[in-house]
C-alpha positions as protocol buffer text, in pm:
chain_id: "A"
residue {
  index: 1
  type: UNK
  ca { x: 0 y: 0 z: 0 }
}
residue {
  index: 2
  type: UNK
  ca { x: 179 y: 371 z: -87 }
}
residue {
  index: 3
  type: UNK
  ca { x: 265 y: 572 z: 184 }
}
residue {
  index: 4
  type: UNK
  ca { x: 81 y: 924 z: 177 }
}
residue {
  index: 5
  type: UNK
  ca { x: 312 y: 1180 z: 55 }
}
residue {
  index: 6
  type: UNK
  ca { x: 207 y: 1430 z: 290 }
}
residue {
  index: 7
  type: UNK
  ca { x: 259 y: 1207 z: 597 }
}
residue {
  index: 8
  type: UNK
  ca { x: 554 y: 1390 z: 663 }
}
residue {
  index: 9
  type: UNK
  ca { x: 394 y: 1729 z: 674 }
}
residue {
  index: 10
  type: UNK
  ca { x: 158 y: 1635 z: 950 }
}
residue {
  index: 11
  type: UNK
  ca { x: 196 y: 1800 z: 1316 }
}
residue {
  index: 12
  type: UNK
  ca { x: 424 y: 1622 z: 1573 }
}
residue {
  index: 13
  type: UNK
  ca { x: 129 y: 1653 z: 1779 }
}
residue {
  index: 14
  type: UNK
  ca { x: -94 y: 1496 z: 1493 }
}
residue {
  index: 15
  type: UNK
  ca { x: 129 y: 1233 z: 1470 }
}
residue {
  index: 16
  type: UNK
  ca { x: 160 y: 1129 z: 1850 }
}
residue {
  index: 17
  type: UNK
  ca { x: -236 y: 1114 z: 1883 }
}
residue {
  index: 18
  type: UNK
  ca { x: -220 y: 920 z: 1585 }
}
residue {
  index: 19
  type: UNK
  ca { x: 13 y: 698 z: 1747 }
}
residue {
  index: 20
  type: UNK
  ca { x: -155 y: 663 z: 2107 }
}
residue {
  index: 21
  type: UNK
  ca { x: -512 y: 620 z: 1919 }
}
residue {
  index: 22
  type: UNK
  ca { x: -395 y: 267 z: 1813 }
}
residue {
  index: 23
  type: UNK
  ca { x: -238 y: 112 z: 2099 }
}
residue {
  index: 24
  type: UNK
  ca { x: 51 y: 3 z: 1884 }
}
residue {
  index: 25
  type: UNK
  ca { x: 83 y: -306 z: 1736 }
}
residue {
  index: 26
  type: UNK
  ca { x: 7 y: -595 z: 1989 }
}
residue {
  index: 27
  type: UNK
  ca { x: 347 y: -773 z: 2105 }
}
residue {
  index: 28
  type: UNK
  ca { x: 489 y: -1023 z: 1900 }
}
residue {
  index: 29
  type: UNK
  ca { x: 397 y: -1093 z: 1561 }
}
residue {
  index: 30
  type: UNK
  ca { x: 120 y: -898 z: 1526 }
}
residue {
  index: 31
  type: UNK
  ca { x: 185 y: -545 z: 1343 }
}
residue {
  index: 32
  type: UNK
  ca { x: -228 y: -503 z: 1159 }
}
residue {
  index: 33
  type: UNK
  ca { x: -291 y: -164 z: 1351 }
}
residue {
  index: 34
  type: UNK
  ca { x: -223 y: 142 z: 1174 }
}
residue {
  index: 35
  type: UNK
  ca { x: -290 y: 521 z: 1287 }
}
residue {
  index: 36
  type: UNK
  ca { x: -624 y: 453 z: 1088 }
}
residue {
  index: 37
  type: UNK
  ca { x: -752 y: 144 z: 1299 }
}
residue {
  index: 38
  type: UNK
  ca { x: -711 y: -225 z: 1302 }
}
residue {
  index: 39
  type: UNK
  ca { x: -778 y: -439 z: 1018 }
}
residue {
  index: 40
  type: UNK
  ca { x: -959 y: -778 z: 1201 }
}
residue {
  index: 41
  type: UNK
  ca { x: -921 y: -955 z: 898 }
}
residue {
  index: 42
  type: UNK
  ca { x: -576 y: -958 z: 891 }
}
residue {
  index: 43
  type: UNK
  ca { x: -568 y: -1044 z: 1282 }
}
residue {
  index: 44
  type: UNK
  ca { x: -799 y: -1355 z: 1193 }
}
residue {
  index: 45
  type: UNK
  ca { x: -563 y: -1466 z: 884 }
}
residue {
  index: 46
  type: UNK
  ca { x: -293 y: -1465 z: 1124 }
}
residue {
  index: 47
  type: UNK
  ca { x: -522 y: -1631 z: 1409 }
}
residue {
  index: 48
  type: UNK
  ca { x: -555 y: -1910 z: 1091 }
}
residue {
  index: 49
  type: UNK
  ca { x: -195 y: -1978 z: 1051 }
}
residue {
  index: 50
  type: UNK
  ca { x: -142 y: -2021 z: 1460 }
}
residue {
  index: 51
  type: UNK
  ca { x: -436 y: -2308 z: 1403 }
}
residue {
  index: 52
  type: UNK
  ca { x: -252 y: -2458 z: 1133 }
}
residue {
  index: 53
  type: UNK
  ca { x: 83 y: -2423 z: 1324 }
}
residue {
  index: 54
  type: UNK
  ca { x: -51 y: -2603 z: 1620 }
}
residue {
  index: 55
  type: UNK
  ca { x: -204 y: -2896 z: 1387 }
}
residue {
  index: 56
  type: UNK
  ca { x: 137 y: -2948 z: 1216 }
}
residue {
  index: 57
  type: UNK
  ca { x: 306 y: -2936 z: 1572 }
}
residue {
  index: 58
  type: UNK
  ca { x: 63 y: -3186 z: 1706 }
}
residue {
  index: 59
  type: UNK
  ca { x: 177 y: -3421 z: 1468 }
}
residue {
  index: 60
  type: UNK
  ca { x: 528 y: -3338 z: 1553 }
}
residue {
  index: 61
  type: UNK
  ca { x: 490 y: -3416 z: 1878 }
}
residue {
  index: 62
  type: UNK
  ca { x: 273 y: -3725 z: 1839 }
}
residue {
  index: 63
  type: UNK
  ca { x: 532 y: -3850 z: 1612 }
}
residue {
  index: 64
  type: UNK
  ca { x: 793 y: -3723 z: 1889 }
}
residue {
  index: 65
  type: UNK
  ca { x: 649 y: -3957 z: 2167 }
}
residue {
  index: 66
  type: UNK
  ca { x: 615 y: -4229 z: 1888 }
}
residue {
  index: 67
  type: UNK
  ca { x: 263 y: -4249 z: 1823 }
}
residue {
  index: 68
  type: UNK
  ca { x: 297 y: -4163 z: 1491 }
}
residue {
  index: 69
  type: UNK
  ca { x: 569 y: -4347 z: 1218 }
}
residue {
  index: 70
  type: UNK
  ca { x: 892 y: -4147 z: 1192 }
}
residue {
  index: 71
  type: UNK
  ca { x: 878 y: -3908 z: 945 }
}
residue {
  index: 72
  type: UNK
  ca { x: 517 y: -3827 z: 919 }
}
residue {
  index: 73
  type: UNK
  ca { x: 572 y: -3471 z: 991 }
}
residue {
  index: 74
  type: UNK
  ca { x: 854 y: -3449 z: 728 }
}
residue {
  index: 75
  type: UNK
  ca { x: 713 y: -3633 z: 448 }
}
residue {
  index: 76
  type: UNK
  ca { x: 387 y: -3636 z: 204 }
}
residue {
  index: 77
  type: UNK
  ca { x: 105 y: -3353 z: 241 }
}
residue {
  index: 78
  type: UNK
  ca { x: 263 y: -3256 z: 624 }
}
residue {
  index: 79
  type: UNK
  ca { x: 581 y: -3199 z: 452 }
}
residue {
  index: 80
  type: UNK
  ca { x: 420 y: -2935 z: 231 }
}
residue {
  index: 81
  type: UNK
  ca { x: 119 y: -2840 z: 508 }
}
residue {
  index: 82
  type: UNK
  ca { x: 432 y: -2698 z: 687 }
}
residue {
  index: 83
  type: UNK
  ca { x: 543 y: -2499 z: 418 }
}
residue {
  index: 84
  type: UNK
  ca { x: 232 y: -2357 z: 356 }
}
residue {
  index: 85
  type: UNK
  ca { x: 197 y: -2217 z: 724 }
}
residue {
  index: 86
  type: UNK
  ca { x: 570 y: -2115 z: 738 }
}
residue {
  index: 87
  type: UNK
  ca { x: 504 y: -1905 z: 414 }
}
residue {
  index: 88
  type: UNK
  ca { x: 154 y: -1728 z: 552 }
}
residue {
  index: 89
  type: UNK
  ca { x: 330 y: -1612 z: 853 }
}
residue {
  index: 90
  type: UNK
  ca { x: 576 y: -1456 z: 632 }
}
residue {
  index: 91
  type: UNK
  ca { x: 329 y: -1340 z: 369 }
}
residue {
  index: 92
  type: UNK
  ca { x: 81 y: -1165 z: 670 }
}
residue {
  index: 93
  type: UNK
  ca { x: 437 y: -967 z: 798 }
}
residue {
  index: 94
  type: UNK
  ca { x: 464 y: -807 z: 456 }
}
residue {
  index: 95
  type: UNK
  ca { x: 107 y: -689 z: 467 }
}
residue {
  index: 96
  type: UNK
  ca { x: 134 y: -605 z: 867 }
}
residue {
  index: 97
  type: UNK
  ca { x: 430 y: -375 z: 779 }
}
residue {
  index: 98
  type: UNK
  ca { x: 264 y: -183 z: 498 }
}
residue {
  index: 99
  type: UNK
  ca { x: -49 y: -156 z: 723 }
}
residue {
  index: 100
  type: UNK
  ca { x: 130 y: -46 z: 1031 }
}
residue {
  index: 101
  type: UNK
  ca { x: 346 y: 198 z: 876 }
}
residue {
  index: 102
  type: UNK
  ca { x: 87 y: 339 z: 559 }
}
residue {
  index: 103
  type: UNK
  ca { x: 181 y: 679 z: 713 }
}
residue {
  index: 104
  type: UNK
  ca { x: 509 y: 639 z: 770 }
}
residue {
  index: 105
  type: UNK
  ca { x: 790 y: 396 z: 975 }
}
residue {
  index: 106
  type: UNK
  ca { x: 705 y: 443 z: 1316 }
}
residue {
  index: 107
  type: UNK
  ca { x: 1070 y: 377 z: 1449 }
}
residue {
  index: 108
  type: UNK
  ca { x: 964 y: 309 z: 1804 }
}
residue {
  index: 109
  type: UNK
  ca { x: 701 y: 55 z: 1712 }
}
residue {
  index: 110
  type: UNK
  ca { x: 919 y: -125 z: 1515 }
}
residue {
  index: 111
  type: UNK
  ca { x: 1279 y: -106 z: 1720 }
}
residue {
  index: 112
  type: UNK
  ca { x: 1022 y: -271 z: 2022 }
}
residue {
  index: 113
  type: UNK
  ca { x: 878 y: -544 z: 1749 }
}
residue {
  index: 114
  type: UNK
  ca { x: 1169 y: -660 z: 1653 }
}
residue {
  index: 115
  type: UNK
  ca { x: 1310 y: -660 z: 2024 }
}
residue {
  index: 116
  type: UNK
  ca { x: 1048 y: -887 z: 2138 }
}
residue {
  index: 117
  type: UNK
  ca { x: 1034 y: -1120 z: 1817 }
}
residue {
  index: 118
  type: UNK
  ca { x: 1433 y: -1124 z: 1870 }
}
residue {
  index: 119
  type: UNK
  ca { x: 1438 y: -1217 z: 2202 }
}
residue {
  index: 120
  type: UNK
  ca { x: 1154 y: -1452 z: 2210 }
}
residue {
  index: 121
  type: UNK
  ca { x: 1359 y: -1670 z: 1941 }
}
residue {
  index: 122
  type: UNK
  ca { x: 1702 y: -1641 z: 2136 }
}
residue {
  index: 123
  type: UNK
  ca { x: 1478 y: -1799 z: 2359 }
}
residue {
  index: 124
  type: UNK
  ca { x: 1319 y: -2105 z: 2155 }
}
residue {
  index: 125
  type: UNK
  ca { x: 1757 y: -2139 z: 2020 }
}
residue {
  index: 126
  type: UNK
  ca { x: 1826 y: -2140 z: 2393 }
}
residue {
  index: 127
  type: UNK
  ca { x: 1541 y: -2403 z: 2453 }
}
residue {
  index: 128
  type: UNK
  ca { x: 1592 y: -2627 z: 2197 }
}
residue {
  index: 129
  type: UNK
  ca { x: 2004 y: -2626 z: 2284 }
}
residue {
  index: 130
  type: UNK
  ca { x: 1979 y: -2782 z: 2576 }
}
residue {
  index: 131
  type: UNK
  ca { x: 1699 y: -2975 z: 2512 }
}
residue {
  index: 132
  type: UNK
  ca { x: 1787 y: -3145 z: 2142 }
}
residue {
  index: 133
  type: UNK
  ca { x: 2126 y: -3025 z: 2098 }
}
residue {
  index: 134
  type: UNK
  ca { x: 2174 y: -3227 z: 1738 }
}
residue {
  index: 135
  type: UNK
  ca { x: 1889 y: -3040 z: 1656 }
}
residue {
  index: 136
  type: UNK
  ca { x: 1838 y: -2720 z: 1757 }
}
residue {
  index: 137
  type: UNK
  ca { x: 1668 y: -2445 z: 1589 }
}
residue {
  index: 138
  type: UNK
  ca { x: 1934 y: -2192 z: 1480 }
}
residue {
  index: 139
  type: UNK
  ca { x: 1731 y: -2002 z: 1258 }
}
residue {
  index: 140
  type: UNK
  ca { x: 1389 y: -2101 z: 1246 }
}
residue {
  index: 141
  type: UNK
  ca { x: 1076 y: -1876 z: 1214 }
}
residue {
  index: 142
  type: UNK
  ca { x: 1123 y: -1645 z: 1455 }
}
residue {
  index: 143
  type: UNK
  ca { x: 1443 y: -1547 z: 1349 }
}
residue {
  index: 144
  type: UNK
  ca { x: 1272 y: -1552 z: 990 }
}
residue {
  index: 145
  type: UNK
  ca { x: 1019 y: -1292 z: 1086 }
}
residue {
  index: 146
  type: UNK
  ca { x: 1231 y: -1084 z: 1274 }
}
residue {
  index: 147
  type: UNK
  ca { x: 1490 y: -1027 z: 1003 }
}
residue {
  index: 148
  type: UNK
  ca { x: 1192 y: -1005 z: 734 }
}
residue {
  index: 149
  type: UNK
  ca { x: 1054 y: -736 z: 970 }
}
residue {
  index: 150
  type: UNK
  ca { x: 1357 y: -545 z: 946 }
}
residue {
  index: 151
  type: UNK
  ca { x: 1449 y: -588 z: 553 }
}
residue {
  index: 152
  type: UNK
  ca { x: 1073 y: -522 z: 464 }
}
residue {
  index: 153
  type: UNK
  ca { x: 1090 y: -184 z: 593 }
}
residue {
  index: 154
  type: UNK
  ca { x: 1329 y: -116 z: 273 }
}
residue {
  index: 155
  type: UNK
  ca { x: 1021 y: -168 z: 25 }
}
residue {
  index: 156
  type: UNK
  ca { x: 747 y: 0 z: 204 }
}
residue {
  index: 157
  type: UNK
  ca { x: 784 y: 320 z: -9 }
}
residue {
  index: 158
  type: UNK
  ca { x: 842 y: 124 z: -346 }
}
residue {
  index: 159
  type: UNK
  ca { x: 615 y: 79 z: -632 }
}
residue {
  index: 160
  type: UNK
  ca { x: 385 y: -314 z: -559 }
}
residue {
  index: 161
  type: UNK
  ca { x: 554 y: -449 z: -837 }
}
residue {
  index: 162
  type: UNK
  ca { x: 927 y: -375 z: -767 }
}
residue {
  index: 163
  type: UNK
  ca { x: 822 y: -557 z: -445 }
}
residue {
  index: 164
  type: UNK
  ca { x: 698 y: -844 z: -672 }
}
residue {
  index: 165
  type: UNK
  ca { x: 947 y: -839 z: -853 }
}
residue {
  index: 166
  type: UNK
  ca { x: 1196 y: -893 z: -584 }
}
residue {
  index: 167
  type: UNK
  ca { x: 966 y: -1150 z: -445 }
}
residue {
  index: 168
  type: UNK
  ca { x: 1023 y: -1402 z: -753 }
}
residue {
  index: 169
  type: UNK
  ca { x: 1429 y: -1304 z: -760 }
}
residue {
  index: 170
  type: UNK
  ca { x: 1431 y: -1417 z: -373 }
}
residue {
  index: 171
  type: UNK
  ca { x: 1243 y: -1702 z: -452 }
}
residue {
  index: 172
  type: UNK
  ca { x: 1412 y: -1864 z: -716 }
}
residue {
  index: 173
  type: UNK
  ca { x: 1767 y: -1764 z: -643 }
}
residue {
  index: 174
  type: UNK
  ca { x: 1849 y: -2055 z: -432 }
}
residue {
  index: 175
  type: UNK
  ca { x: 1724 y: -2309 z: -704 }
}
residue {
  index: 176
  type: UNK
  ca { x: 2007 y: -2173 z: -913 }
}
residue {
  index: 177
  type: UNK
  ca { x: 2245 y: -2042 z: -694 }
}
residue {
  index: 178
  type: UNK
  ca { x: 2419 y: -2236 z: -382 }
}
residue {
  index: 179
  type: UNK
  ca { x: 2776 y: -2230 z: -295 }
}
residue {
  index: 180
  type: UNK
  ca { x: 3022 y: -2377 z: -22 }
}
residue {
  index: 181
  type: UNK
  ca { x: 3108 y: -2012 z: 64 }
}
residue {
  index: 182
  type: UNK
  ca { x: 2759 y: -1985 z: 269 }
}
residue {
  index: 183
  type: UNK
  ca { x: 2821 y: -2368 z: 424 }
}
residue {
  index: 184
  type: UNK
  ca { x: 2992 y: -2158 z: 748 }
}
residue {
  index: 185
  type: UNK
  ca { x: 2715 y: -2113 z: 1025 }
}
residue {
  index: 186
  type: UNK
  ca { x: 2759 y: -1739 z: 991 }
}
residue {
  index: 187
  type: UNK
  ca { x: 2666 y: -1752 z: 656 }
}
residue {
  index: 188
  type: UNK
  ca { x: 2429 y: -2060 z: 626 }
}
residue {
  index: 189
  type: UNK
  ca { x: 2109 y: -1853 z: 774 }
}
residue {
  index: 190
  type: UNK
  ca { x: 2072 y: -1751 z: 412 }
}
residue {
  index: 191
  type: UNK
  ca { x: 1952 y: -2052 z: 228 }
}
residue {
  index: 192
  type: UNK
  ca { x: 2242 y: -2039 z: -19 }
}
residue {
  index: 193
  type: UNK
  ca { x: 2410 y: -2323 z: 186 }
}
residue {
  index: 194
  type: UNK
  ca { x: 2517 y: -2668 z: 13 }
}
residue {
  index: 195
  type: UNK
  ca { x: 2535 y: -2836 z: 325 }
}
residue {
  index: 196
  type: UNK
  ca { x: 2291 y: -2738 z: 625 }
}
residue {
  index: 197
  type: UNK
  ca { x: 2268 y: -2863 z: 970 }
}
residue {
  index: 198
  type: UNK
  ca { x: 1977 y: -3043 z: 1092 }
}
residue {
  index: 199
  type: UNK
  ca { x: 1705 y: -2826 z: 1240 }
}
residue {
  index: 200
  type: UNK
  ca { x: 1400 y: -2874 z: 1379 }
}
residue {
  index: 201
  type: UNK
  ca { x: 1317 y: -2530 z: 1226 }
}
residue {
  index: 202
  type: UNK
  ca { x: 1507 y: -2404 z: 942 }
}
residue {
  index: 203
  type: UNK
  ca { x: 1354 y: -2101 z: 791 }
}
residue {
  index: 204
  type: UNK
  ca { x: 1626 y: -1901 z: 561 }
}
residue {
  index: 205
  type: UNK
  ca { x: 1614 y: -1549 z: 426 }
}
residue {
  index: 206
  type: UNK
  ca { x: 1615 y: -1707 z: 86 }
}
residue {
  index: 207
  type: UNK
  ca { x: 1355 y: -1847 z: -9 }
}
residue {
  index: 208
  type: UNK
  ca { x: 1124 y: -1697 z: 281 }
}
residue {
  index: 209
  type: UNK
  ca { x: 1247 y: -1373 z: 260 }
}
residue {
  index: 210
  type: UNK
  ca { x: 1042 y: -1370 z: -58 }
}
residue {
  index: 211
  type: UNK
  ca { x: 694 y: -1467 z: 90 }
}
residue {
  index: 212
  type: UNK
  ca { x: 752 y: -1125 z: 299 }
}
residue {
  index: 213
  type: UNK
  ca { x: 799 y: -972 z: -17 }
}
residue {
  index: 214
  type: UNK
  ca { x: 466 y: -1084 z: -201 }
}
residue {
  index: 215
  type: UNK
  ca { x: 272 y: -991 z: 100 }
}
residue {
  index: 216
  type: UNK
  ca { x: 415 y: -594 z: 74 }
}
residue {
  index: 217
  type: UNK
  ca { x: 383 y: -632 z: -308 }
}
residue {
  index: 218
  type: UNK
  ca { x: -29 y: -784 z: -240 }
}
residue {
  index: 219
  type: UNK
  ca { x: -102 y: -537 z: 56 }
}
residue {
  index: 220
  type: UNK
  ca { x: -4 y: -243 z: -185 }
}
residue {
  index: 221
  type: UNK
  ca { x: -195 y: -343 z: -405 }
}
residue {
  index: 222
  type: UNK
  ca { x: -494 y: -417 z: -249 }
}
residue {
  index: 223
  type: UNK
  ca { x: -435 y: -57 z: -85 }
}
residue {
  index: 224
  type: UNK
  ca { x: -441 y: 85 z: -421 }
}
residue {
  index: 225
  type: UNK
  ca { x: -746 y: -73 z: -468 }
}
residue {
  index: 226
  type: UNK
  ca { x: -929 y: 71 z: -217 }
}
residue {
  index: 227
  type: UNK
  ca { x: -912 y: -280 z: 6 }
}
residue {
  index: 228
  type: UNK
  ca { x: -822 y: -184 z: 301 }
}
residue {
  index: 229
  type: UNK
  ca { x: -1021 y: 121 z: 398 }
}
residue {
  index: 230
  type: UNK
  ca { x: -1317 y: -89 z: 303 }
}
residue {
  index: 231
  type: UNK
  ca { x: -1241 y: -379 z: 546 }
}
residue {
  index: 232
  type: UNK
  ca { x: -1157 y: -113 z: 818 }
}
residue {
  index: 233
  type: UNK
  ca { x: -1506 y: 63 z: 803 }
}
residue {
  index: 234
  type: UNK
  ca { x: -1731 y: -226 z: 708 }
}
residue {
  index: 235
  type: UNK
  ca { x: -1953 y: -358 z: 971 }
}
residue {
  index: 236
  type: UNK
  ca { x: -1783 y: -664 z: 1026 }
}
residue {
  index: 237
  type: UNK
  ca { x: -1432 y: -547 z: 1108 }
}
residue {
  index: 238
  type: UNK
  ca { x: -1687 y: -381 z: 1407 }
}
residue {
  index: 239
  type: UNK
  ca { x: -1878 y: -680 z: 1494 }
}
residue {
  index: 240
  type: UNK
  ca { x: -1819 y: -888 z: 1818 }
}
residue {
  index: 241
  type: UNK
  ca { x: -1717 y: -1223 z: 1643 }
}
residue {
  index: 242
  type: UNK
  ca { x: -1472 y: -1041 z: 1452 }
}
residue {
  index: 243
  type: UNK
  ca { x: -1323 y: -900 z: 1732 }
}
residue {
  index: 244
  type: UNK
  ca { x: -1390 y: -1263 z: 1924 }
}
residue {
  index: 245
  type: UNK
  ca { x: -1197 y: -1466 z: 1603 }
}
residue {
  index: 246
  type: UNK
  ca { x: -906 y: -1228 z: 1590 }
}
residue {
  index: 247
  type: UNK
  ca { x: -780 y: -1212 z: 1969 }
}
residue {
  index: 248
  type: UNK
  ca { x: -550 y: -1543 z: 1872 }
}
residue {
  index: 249
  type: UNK
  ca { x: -370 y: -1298 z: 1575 }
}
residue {
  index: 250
  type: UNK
  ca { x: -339 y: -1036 z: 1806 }
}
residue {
  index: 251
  type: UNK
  ca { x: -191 y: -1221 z: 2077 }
}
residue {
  index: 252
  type: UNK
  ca { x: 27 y: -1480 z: 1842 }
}
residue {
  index: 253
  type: UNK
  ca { x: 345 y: -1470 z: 2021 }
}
residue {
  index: 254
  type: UNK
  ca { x: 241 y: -1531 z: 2353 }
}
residue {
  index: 255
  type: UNK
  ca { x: 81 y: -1872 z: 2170 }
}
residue {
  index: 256
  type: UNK
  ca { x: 391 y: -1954 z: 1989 }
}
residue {
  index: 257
  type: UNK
  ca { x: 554 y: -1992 z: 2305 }
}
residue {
  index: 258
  type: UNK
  ca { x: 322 y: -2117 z: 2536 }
}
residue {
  index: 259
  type: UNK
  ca { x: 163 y: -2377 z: 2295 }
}
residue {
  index: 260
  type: UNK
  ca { x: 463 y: -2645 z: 2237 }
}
residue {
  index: 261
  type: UNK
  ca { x: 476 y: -2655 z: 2644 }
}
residue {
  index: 262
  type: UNK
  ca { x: 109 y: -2702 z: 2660 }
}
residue {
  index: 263
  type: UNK
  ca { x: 95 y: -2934 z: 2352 }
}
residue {
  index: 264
  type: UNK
  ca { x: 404 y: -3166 z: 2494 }
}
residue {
  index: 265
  type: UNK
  ca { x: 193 y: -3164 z: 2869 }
}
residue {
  index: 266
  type: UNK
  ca { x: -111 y: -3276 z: 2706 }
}
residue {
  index: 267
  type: UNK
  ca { x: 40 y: -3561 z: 2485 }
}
residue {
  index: 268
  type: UNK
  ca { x: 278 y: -3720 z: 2730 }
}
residue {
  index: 269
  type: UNK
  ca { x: -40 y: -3671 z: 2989 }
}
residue {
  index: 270
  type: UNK
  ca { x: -299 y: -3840 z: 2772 }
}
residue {
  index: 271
  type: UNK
  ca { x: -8 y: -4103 z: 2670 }
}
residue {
  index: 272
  type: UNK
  ca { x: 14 y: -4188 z: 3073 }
}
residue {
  index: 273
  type: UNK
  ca { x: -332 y: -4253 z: 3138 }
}
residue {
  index: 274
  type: UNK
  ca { x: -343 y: -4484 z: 2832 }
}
């Protein structure tokens, strides 16, 4: 969505009650709100993707305490399932950014984003060190979205289609283009590795970089179309079970955290009474 050129020319003091009307962007992964209200739809797309991140983890951890064959969660239509909700948390980021920052970066907002989202995966590295050291997540989606956060802001102000554009070139440049030089682990967080270490999450800049892309490129154009102002003032981005079906995208990384814990608990509960 374009920025308005004469978002710069508005009062400090416009600006700041534009800023303290929308609360900021809920902790985490959630960035939907801009200084022209909250887009629920966006908020329940990302609610959407948490459901289909807890399915795919469910089967995970079934498979994890053995009640599934080996390589269920890695193979088939849950191989591809995965990839699917890996990509629309990356896509909804590209359209979060444009609609949290239509009117310009708001610095603050994002330095504290990116803080938490940064921190919350140092945490899930940290985690998954000590508990599956052979496979710990090094740079999974957290780290994804937190980087993606940060590069994104670079295309906000760009035509949709240059955004596209760089979308398909992030895409498709590690299908022709891997070398040895990116095997180091400094490097190998790009997805231009030969050789990567096993991970139970492995989400590179390239490809997934690319899905951030397609969402700035689809969010500005849908703003050019007149989308989003139409989904903000409609009745049912004001109706109670809109507001009731996007709490989970508006709270998101509070789940990501707490729902492995929870989902492990249950399984390894249920698996003792059995």
């Amino acid at each position: 969505m374009p920025i308005s050129p004469n978002c710069w020319q508005r009062s400090t003091k416009a600006r700041g009650a534009a800023f303290r009307d929308t609360g900021g962007p809920v902790p985490g992964l959630t960035a939907g709100a801009s200084a022209r209200g909250r887009v629920l739809a966006v908020d329940i797309a990302r609610g959407v993707a948490l459901a289909g991140m807890i399915l795919f983890h469910t089967v995970t951890d079934l498979e994890l305490f053995g009640h599934l064959p080996p390589g269920t969660s890695t193979s088939g239509g849950w191989a591809v399932f995965a990839r699917v909700v890996a990509g629309s948390f990356l896509f909804l980021v590209g359209v979060s950014l444009v609609l949290a920052h239509r009117d310009g970066i708001r610095w603050p907002a994002v330095a504290g984003r990116i803080a938490r989202i940064a921190a919350a995966a140092a945490l899930i590295t940290a985690v998954t060190w000590a508990a599956m050291p052979e496979r710990f997540v090094f740079f999974g989606i957290l780290h994804s979205i937190a980087l993606a956060s940060l590069l994104g802001l670079a295309f906000l102000r760009l035509p949709w289609i240059v955004a596209l554009a760089a979308a398909l070139a992030v895409a498709v440049l590690p299908q022709i283009m891997r070398s040895p030089l990116f095997d180091p682990p400094a490097l190998v967080w790009t997805g231009l590795a030969v050789r990567v270490p096993v991970s139970m999450d492995f989400v590179p800049v390239f490809p997934w970089f690319g899905a951030t892309l397609a969402g700035i490129a689809a969010a500005g154009l849908a703003g050019r179309a007149g989308l989003w102002d139409r989904l903000r003032h409609g009745a049912a981005n004001r109706s109670a079970t809109a507001r009731l079906l996007s709490w989970p995208g508006r709270h998101s990384l509070a789940i990501y955290l707490l729902h492995q814990p929870v989902l492990i608990a249950a399984i390894w509960g249920v698996g003792q009474l059995v």
